[in-house]
C-alpha positions in Angstrom: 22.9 -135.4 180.0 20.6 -138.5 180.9 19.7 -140.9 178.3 16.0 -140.8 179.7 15.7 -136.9 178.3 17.6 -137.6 174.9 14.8 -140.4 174.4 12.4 -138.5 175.9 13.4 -135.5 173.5 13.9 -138.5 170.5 10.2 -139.1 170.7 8.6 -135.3 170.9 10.4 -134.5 167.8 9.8 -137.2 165.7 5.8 -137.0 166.6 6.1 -133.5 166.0 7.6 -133.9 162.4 4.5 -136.9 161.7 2.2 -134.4 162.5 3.5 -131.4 161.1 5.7 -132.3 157.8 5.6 -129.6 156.2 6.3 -127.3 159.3 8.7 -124.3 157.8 9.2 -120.7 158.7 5.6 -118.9 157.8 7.4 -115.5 156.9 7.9 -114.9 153.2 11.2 -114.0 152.1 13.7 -114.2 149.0 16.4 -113.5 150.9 18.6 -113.1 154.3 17.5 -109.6 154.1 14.1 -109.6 153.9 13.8 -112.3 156.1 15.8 -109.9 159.0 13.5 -107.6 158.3 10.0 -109.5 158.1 11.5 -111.1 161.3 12.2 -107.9 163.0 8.0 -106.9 162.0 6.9 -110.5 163.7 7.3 -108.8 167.2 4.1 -108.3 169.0 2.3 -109.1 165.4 0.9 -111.5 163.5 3.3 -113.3 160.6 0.5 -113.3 158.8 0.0 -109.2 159.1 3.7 -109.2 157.7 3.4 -111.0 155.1 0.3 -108.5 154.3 3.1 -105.7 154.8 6.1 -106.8 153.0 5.7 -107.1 150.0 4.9 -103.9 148.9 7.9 -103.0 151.5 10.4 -104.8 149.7 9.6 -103.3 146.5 9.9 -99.7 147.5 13.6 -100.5 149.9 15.2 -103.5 147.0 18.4 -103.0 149.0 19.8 -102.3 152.1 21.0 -99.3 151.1 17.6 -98.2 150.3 16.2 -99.2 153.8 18.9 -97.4 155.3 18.7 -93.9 153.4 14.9 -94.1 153.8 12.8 -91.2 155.1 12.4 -92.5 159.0 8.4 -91.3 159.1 7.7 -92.7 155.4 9.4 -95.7 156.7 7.4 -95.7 159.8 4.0 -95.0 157.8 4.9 -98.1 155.7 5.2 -100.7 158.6 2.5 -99.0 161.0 0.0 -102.3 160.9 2.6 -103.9 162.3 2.7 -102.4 165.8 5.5 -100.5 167.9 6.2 -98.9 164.1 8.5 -96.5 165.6 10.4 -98.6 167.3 11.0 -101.0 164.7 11.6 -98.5 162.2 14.0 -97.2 164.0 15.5 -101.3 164.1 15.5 -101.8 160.6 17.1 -98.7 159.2 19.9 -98.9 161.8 20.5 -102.2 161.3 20.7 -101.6 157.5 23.4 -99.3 157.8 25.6 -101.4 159.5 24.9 -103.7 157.0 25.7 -101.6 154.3 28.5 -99.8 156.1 30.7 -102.8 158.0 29.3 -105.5 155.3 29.3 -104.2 152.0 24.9 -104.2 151.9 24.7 -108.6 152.9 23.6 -109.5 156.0 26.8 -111.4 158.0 25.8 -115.1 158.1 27.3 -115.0 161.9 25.7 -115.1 165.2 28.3 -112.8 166.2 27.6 -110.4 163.6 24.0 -110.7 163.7 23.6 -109.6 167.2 26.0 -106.4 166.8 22.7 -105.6 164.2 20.3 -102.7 166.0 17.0 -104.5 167.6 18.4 -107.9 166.5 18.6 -110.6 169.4 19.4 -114.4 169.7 15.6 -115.3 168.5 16.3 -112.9 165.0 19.3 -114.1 164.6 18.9 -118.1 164.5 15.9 -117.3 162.8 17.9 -115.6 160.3 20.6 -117.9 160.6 18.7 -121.4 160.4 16.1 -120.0 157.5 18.1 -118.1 155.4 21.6 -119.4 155.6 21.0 -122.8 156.9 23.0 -122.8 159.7 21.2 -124.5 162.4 20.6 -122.7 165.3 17.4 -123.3 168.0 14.9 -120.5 167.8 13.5 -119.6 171.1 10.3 -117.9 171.1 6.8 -117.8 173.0 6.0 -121.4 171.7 9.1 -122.9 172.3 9.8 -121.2 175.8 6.2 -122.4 176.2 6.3 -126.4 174.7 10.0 -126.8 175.9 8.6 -126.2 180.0 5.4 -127.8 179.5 7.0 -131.1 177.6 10.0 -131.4 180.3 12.4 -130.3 178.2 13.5 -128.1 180.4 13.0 -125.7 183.5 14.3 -122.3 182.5 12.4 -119.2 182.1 15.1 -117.5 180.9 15.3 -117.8 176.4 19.0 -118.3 176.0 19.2 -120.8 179.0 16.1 -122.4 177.0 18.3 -121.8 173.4 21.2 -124.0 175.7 19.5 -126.6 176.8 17.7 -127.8 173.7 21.0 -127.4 171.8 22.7 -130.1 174.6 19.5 -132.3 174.0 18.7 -131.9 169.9 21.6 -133.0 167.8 22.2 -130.0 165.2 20.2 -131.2 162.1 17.8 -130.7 164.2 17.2 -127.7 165.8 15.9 -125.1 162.9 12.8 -127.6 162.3 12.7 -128.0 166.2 11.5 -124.4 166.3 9.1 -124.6 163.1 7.7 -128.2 164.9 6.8 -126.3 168.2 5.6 -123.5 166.4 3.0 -125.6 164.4 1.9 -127.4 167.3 2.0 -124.5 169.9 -0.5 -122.4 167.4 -2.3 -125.1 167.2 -2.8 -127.6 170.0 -0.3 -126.7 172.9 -1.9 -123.0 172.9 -1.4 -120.7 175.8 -4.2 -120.6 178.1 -5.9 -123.9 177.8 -4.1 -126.3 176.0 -5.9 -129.0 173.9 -4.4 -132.0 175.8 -7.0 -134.6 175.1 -6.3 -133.9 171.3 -2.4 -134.0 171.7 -0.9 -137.2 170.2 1.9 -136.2 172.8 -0.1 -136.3 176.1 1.5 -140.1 177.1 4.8 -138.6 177.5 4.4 -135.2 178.1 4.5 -134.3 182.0 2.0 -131.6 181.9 -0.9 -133.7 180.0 -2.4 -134.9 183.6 -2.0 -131.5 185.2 -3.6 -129.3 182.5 -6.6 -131.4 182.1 -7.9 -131.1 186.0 
């Protein structure tokens, strides 16, 4: 790993947590459970629609046994503001019987374990993992795939090649709040289609400053 990208890296994050201290995961949970599950709603949809859903969700299923001996089309009616309510229906009550079945009704604080969960990939799982467990992990989503190309960070497409490259750059303590950092700022000034360069307190080191403001 060049020195030049570890200092490069070095001074994107610590910008990042200046500008965004308080950055944390926006999904409301009490614990590794619901968290799974609000993370497993986030697809395609708002967090701020799931945290509109939830909690009237986690007061009707209090367990995971409750989620998993649900009636699938109440359970579907319940999440249906969320989007693609069948298939993440379908996601959670699966996932909740293994959980129940193969770990006693806790959700396994293992990558491992996580991913052998029904509609649970590498994003859920370090979410999971870093936010509920605190075991650091780097959370690749739309943002971070986004940020991490447009910054230099890297020059993968492809999320888990992303996940690997940030975790050879980022020491450990930081990777969680490296995905609630890019999060904040990709909402808010690195957005999709036209970025807010000229208001980015990054755009002296970040490679893509020049290009997107032609």
């Amino acid at each position: 790993m060049k020195n030049s990208l570890k200092k490069h890296a070095y001074l994107i994050f610590f910008r990042l947590v200046k500008a965004y201290p308080n950055a944390q995961c926006s999904l409301k949970f009490a614990n590794p459970r619901e968290l799974l599950v609000s993370t497993i709603l986030s697809a395609q949809c708002t967090d701020k629609r799931v945290n509109q859903v939830t909690p009237g969700l986690f007061k009707k299923y209090a367990s995971a046994k409750a989620f998993a001996s649900a009636d699938i089309d109440e359970l579907k009616n319940d999440i249906r503001s969320t989007g693609f309510y069948n298939h993440k229906a379908k996601s959670i009550q699966q996932s909740m019987k293994t959980i129940v079945e193969k770990h006693n009704g806790n959700v396994p604080d293992t990558l491992e374990d996580l991913l052998k969960l029904n509609g649970v990939g590498r994003k859920t799982a370090n979410v999971v993992l870093g936010d509920a467990f605190g075991i650091p992990g780097v959370v690749v989503d739309t943002h971070v795939k986004r940020l991490s190309n447009r910054m230099g960070l890297t020059k993968n497409s492809d999320p888990e090649k992303i996940e690997q490259g940030l975790i050879k750059i980022f020491p450990p303590e930081q990777w969680t709040l490296l995905g609630h950092l890019m999060i904040d700022h990709g909402r808010s000034i690195c957005i999709a289609r036209k970025p807010k360069c000229n208001e980015c307190f990054l755009n002296d080191i970040c490679p893509s400053a020049e290009i997107t403001q032609r």
